[in-house]
Biopython code that builds the backbone (N, CA, C, O; Angstrom):
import numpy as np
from Bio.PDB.StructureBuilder import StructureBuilder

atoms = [
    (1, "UNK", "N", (117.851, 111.411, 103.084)),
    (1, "UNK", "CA", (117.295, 110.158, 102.616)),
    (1, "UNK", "C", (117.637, 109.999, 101.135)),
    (1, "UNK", "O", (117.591, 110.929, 100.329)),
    (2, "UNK", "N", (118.026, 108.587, 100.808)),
    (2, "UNK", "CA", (118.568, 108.654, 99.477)),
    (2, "UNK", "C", (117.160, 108.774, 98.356)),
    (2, "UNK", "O", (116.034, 109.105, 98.729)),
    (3, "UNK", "N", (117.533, 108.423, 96.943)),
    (3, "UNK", "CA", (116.417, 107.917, 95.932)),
    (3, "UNK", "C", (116.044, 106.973, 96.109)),
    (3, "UNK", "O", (114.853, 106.696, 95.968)),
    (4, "UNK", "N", (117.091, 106.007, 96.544)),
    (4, "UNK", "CA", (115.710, 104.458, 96.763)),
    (4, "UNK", "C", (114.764, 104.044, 97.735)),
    (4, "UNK", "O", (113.782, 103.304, 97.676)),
    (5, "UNK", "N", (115.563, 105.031, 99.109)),
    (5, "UNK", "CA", (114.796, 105.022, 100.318)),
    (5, "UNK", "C", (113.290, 106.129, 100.083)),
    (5, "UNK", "O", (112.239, 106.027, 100.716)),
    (6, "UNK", "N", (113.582, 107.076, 99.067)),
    (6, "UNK", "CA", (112.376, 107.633, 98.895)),
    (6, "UNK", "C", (111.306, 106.816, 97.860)),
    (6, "UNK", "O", (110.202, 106.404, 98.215)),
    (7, "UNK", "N", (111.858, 106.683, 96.558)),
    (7, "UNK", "CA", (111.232, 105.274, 96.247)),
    (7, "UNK", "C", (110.624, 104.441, 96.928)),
    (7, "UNK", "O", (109.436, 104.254, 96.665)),
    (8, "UNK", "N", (111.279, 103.668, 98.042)),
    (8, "UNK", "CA", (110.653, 102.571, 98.682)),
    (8, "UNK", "C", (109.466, 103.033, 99.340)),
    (8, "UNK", "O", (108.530, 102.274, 99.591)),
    (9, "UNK", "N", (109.477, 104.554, 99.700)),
    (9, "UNK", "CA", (107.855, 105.350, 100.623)),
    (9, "UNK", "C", (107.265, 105.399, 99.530)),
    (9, "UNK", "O", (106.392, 104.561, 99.301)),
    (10, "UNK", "N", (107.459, 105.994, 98.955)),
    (10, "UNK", "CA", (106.614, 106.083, 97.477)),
    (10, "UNK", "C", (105.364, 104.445, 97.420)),
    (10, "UNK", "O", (104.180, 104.110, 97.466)),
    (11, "UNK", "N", (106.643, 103.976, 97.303)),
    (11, "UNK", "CA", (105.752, 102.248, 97.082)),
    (11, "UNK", "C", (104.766, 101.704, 97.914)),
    (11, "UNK", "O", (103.824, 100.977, 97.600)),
    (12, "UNK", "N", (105.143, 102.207, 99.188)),
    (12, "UNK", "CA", (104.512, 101.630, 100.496)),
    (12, "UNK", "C", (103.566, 102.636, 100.245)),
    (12, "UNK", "O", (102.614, 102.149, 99.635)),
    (13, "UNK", "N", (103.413, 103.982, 100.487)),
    (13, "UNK", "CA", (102.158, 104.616, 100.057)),
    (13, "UNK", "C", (101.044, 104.734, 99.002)),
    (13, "UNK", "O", (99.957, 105.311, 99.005)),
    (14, "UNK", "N", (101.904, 103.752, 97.821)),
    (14, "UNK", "CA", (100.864, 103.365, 96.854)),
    (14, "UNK", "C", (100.131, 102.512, 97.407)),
    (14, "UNK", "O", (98.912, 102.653, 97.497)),
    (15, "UNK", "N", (100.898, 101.315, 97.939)),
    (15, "UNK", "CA", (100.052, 99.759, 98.502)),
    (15, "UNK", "C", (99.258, 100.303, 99.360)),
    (15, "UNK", "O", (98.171, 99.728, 99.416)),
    (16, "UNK", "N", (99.355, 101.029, 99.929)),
    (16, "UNK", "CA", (98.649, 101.523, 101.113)),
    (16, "UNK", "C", (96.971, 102.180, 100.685)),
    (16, "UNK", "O", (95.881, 101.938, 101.202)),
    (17, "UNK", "N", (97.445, 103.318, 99.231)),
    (17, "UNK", "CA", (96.572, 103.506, 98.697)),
    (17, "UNK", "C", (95.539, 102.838, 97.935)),
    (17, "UNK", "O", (94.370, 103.165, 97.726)),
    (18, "UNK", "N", (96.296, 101.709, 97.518)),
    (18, "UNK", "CA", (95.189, 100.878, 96.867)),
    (18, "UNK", "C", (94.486, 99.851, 97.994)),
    (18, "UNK", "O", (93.405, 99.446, 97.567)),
    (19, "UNK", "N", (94.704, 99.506, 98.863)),
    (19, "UNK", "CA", (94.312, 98.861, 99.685)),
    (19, "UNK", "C", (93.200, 99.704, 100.519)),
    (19, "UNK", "O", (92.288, 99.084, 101.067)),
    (20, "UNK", "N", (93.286, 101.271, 100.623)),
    (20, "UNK", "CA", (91.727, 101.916, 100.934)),
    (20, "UNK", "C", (91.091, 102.209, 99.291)),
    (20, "UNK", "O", (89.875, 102.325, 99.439)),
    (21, "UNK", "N", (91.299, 102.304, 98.423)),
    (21, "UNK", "CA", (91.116, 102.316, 97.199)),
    (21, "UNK", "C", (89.755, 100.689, 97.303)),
    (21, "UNK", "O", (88.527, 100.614, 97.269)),
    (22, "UNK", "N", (90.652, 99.890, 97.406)),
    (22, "UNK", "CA", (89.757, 98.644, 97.181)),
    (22, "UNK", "C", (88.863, 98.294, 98.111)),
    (22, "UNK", "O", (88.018, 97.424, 97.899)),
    (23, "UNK", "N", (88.999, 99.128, 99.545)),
    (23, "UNK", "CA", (88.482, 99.196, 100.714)),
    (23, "UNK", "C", (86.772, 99.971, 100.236)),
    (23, "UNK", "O", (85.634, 99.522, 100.375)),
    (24, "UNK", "N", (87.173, 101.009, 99.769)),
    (24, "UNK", "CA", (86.215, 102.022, 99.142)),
    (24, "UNK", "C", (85.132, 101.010, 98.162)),
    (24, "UNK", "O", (84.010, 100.618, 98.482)),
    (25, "UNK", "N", (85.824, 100.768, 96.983)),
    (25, "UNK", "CA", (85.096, 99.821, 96.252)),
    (25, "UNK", "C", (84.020, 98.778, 96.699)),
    (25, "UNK", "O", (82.910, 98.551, 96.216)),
    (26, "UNK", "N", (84.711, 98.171, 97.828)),
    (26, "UNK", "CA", (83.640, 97.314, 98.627)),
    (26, "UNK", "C", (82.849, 97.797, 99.877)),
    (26, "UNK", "O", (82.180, 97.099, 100.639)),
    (27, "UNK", "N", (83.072, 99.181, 99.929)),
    (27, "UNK", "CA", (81.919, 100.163, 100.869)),
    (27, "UNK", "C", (82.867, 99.299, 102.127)),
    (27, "UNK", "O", (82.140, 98.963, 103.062)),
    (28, "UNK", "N", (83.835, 99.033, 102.241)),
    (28, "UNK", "CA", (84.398, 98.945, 103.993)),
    (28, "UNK", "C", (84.443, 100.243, 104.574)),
    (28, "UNK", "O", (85.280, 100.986, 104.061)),
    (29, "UNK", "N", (83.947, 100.592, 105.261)),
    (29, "UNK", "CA", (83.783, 101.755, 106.388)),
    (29, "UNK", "C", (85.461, 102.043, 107.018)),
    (29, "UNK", "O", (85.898, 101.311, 107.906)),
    (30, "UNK", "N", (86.135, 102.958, 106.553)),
    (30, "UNK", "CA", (87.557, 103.324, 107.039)),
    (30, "UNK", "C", (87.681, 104.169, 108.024)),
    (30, "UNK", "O", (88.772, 104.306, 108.578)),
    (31, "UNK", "N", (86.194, 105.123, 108.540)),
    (31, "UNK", "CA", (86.594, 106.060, 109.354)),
    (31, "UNK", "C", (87.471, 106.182, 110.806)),
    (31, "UNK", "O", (88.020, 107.129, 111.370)),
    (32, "UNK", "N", (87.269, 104.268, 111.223)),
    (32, "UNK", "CA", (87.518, 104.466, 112.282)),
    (32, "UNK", "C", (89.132, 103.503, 111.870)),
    (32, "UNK", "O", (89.669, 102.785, 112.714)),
    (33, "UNK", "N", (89.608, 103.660, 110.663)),
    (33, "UNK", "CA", (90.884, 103.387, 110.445)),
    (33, "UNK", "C", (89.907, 101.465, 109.627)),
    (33, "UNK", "O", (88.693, 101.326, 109.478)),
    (34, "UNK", "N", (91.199, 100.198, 109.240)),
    (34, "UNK", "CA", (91.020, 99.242, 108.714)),
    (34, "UNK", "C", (91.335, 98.075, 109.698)),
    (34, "UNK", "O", (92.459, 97.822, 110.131)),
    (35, "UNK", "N", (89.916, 97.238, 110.061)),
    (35, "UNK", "CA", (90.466, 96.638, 111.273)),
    (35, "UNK", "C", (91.352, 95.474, 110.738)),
    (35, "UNK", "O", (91.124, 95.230, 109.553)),
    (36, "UNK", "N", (92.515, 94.524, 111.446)),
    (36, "UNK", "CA", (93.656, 93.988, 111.133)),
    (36, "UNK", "C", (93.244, 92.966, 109.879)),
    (36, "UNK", "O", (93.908, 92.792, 108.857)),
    (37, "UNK", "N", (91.753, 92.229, 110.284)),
    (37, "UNK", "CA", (91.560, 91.489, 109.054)),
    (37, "UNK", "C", (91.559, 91.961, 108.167)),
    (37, "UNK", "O", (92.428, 91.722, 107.329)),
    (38, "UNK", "N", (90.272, 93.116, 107.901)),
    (38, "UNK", "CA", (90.073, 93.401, 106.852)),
    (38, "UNK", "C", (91.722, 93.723, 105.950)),
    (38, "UNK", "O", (91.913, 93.329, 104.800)),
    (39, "UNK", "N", (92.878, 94.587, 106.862)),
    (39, "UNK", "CA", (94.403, 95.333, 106.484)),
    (39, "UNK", "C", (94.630, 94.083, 105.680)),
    (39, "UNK", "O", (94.565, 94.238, 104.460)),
    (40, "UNK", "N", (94.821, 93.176, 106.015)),
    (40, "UNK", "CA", (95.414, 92.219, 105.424)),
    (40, "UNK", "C", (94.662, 91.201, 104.195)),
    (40, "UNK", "O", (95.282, 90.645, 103.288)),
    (41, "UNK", "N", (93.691, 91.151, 104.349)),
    (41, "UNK", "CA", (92.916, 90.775, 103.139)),
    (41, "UNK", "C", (92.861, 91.598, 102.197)),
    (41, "UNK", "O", (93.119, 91.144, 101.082)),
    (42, "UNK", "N", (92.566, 92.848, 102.295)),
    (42, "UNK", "CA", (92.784, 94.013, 100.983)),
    (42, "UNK", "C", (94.027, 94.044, 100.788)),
    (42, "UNK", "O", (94.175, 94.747, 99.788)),
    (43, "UNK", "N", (95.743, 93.444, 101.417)),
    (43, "UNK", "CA", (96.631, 93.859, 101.265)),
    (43, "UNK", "C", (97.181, 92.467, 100.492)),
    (43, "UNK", "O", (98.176, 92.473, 99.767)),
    (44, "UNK", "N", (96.604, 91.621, 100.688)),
    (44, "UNK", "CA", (97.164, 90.077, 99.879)),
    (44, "UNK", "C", (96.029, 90.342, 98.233)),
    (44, "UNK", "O", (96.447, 89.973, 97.136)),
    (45, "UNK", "N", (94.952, 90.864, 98.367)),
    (45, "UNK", "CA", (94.189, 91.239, 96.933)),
    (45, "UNK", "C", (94.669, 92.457, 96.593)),
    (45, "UNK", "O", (94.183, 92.828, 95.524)),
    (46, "UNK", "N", (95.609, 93.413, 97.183)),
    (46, "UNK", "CA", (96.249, 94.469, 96.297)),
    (46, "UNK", "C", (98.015, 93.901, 95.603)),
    (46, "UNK", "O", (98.738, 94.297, 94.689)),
    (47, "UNK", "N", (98.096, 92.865, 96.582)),
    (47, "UNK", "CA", (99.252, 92.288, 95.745)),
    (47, "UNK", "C", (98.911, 91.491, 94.700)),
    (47, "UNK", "O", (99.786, 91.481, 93.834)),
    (48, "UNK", "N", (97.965, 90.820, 94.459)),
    (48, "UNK", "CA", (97.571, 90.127, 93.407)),
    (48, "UNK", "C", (97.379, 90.557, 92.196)),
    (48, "UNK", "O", (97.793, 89.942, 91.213)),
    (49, "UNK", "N", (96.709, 91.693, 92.132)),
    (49, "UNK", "CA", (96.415, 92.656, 91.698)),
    (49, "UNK", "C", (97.572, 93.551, 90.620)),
    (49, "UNK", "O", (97.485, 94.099, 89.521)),
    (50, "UNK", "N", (99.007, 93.260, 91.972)),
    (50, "UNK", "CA", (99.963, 94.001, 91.026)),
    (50, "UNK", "C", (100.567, 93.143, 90.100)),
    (50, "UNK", "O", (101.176, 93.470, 89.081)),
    (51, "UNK", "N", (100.228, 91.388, 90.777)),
    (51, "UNK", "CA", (101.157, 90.747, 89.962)),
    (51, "UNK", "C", (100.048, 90.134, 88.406)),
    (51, "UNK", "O", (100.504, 89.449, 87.491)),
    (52, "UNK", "N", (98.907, 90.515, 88.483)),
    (52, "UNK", "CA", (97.686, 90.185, 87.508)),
    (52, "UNK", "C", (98.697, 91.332, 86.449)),
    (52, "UNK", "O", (99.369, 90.967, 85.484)),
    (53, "UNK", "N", (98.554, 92.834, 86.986)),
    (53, "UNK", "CA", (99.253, 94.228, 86.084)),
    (53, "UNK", "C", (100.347, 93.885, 85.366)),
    (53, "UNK", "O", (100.411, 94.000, 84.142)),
    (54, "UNK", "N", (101.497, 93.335, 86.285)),
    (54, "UNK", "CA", (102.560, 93.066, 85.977)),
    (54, "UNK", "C", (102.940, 91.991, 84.875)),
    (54, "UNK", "O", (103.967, 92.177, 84.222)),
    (55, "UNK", "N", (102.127, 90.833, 84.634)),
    (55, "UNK", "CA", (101.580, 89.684, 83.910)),
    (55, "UNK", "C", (100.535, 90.427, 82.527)),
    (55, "UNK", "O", (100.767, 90.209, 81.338)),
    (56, "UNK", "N", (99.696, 91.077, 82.905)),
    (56, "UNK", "CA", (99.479, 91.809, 81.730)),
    (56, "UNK", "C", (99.991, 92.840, 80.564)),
    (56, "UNK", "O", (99.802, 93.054, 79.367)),
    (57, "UNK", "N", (100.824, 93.391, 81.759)),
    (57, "UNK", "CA", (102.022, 94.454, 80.850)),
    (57, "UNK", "C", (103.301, 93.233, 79.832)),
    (57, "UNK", "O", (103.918, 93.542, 78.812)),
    (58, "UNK", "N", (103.332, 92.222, 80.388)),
    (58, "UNK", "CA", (104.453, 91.531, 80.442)),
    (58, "UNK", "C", (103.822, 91.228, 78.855)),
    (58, "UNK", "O", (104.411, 91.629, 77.851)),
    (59, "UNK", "N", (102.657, 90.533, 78.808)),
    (59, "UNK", "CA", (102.184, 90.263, 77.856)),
    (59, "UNK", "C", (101.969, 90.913, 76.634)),
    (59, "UNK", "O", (101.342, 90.445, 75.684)),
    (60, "UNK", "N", (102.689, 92.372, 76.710)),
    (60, "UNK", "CA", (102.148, 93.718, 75.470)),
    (60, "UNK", "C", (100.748, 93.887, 75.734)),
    (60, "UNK", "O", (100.185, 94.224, 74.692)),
    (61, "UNK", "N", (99.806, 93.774, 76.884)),
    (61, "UNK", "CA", (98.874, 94.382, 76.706)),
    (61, "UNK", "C", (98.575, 96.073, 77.086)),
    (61, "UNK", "O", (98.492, 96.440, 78.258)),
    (62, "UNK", "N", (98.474, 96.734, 76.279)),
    (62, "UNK", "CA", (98.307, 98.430, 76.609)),
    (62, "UNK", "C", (97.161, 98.665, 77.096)),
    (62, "UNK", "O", (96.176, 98.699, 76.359)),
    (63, "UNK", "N", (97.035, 98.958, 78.997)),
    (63, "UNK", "CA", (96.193, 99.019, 79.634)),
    (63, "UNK", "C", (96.272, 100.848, 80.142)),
    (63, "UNK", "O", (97.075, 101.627, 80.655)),
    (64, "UNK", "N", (94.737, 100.838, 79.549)),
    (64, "UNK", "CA", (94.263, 102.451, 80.189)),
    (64, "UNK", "C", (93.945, 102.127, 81.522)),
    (64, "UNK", "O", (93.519, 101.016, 81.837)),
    (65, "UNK", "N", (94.163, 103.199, 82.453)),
    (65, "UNK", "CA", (93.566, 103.257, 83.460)),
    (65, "UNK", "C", (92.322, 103.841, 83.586)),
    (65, "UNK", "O", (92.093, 104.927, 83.054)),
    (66, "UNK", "N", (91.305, 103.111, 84.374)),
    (66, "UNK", "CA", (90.100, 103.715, 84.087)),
    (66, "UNK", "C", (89.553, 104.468, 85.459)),
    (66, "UNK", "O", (89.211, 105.609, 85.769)),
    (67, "UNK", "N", (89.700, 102.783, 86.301)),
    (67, "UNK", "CA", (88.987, 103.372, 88.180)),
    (67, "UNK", "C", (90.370, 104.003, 88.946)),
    (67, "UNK", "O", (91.409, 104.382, 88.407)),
    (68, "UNK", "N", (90.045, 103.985, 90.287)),
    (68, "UNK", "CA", (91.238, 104.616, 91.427)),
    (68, "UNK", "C", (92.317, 103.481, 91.692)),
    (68, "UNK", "O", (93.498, 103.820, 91.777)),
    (69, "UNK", "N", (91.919, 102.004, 91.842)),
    (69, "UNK", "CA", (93.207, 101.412, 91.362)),
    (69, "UNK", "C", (93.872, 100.850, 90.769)),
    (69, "UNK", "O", (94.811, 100.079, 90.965)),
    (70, "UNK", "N", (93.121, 101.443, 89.573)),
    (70, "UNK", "CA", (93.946, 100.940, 88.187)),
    (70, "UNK", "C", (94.901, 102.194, 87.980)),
    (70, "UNK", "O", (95.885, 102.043, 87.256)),
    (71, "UNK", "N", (94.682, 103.317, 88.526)),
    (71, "UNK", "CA", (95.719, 104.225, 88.212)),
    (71, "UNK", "C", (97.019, 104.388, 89.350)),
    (71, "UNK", "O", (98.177, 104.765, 89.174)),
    (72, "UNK", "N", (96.155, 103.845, 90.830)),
    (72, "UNK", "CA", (97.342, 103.789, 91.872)),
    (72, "UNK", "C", (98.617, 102.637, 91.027)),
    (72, "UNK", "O", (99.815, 102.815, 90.806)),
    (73, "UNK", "N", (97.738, 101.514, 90.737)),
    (73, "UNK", "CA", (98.747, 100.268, 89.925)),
    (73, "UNK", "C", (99.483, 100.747, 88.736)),
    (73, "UNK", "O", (100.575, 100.201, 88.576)),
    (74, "UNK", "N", (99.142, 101.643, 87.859)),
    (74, "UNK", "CA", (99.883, 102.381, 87.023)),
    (74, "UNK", "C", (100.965, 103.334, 88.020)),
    (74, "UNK", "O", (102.148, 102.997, 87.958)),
    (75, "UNK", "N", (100.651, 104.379, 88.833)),
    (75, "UNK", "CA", (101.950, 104.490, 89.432)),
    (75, "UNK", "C", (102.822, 103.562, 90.087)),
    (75, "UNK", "O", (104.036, 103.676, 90.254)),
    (76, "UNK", "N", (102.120, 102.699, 90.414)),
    (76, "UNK", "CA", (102.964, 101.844, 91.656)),
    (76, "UNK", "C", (104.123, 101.135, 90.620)),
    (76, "UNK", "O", (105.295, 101.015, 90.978)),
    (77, "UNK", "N", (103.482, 100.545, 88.876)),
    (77, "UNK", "CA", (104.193, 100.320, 88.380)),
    (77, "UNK", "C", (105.762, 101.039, 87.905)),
    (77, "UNK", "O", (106.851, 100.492, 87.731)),
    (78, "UNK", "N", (105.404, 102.295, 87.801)),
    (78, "UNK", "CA", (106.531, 103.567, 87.550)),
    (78, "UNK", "C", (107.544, 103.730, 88.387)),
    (78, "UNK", "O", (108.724, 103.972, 88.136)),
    (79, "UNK", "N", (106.755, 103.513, 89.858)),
    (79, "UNK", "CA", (107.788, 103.715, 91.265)),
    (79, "UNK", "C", (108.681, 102.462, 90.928)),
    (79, "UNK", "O", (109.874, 102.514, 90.628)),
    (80, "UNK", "N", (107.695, 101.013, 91.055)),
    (80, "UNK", "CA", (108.717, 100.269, 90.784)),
    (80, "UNK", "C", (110.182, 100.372, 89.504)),
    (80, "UNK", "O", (111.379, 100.106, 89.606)),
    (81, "UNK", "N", (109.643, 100.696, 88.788)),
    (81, "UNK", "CA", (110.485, 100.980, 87.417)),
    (81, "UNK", "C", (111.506, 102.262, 87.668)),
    (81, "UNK", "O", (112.308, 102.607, 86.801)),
    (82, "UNK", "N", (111.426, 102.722, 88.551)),
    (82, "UNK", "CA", (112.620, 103.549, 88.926)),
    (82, "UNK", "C", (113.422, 103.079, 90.283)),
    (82, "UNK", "O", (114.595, 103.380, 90.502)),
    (83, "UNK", "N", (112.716, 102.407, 91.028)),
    (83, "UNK", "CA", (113.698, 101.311, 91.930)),
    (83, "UNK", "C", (114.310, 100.282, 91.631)),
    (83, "UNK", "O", (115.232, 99.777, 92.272)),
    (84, "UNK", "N", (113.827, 99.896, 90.616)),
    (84, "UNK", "CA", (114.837, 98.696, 89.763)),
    (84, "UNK", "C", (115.928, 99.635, 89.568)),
    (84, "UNK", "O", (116.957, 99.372, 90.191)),
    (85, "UNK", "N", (115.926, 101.177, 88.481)),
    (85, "UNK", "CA", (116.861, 101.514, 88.060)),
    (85, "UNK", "C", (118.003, 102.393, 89.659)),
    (85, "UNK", "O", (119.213, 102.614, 89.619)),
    (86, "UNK", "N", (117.140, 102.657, 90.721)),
    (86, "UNK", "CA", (117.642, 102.677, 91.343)),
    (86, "UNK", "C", (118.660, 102.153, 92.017)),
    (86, "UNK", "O", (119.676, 102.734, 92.401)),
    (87, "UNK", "N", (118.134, 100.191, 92.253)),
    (87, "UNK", "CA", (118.783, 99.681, 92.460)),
    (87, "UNK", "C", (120.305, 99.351, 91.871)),
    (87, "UNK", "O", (121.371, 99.577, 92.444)),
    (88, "UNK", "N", (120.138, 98.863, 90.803)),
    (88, "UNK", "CA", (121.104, 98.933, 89.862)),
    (88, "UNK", "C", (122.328, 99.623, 90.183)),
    (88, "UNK", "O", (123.381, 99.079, 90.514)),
    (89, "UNK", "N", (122.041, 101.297, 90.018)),
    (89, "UNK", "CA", (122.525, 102.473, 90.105)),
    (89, "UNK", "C", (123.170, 101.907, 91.662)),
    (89, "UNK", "O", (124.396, 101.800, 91.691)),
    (90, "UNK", "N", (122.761, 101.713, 92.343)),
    (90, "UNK", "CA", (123.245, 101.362, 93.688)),
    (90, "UNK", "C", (124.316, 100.537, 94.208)),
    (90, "UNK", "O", (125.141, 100.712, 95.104)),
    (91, "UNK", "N", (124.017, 99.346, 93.193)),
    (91, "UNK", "CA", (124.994, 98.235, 93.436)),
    (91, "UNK", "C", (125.983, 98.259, 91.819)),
    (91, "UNK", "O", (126.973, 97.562, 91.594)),
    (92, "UNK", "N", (125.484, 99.053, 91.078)),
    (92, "UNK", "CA", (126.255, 99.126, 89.825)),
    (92, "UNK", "C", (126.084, 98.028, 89.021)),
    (92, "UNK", "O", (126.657, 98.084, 87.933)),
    (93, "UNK", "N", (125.394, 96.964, 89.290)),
    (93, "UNK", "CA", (125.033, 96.247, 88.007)),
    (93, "UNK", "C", (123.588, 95.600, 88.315)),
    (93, "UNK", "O", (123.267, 95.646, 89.502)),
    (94, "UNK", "N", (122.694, 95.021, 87.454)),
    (94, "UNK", "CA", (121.404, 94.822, 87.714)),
    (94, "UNK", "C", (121.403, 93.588, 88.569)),
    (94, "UNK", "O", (122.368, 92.852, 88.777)),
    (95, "UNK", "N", (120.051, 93.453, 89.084)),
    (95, "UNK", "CA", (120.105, 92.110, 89.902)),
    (95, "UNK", "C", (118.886, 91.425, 89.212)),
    (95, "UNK", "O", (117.800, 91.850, 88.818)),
    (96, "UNK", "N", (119.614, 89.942, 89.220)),
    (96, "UNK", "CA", (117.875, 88.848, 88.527)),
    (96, "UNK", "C", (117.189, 88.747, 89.731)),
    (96, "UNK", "O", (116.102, 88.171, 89.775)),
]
sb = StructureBuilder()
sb.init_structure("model")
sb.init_model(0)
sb.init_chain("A")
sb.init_seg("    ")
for serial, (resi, resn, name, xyz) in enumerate(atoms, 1):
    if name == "N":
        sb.init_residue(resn, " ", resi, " ")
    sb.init_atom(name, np.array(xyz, "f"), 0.0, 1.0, " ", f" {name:<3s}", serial, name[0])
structure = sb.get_structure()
């Protein structure tokens, strides 16, 4: 498996993580797994979430991580930031 294909698990296991992360936060009961609504409502507010991060970083704001997914969103940001350079590396020049 290459670097970007591991990258790309990387990513999917962050989203994944913050989405029981935020599951937790609102006491949703996971034991018996996330039923389809709930998957998808925590998974459209964990994307929001990255693009709120992403919009804040953009801005120079220097954000500590404090709770569980403010630090999954700090990695998730990193993974991304090495699949960009991945990509790149891949096709040999950057993409807009």
């Amino acid at each position: 498996m290459s670097t970007f294909d591991d990258l790309h698990d990387q990513r999917l296991a962050l989203m994944d993580g913050i989405v029981h992360a935020l599951a937790a936060e609102r006491g949703i009961d996971t034991s018996h797994g996330l039923s389809q609504v709930d998957r998808h409502r925590l998974a459209y507010e964990a994307e929001l979430l990255v693009e709120d991060w992403l919009a804040r970083l953009a801005d120079g704001e220097i954000i500590v991580p404090t709770t569980p997914v403010e630090m999954l969103l700090a990695e998730l940001y990193d993974v991304d930031s090495d699949l960009i350079q991945a990509k790149e590396g891949r096709t040999g020049r950057a993409e807009a």
